[in-house]
N, C-alpha and C positions, 0 to 999 in steps of 0.2 A: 164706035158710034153711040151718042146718048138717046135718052130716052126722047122720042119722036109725037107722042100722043099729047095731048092737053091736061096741064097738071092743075089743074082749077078744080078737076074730079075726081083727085086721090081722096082717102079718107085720113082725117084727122082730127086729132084729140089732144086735150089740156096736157101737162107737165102736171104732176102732181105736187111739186112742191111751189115752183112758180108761176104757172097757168099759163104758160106760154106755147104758144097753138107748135105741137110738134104733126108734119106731115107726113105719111108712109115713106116708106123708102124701101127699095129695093133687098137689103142687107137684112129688112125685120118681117118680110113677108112669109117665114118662116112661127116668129113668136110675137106678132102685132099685138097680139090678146093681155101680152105678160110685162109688154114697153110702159113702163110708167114713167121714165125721166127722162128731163132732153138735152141731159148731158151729163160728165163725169163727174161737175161741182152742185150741181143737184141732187143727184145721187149721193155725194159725201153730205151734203147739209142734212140731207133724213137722216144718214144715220148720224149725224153729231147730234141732229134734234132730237130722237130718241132716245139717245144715251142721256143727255141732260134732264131729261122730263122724268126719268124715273129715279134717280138721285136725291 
């Protein structure tokens, strides 16, 4: 059975590298606080962008 309540009023926040609105999910309500990216290729682009910037 999936989630049954109104998801209009989950909490959610930017991606930090592409500001793309990521919504809670069930899987992060453990580490909501430490979620910064809204996906695997976001996450790789910081760190290629970091490695580059200090070169």
């Amino acid at each position: 059975m999936g989630f049954k309540g109104n998801k209009q009023f989950l909490p959610s926040k930017p991606c930090a590298v592409c500001g793309r609105t990521m919504t809670w999910r069930k899987s992060w309500s453990k580490n909501w606080d430490s979620v910064l990216y809204c996906s695997d290729k976001c996450r790789a682009k910081k760190t290629c962008a970091k490695h580059h910037t200090s070169l």
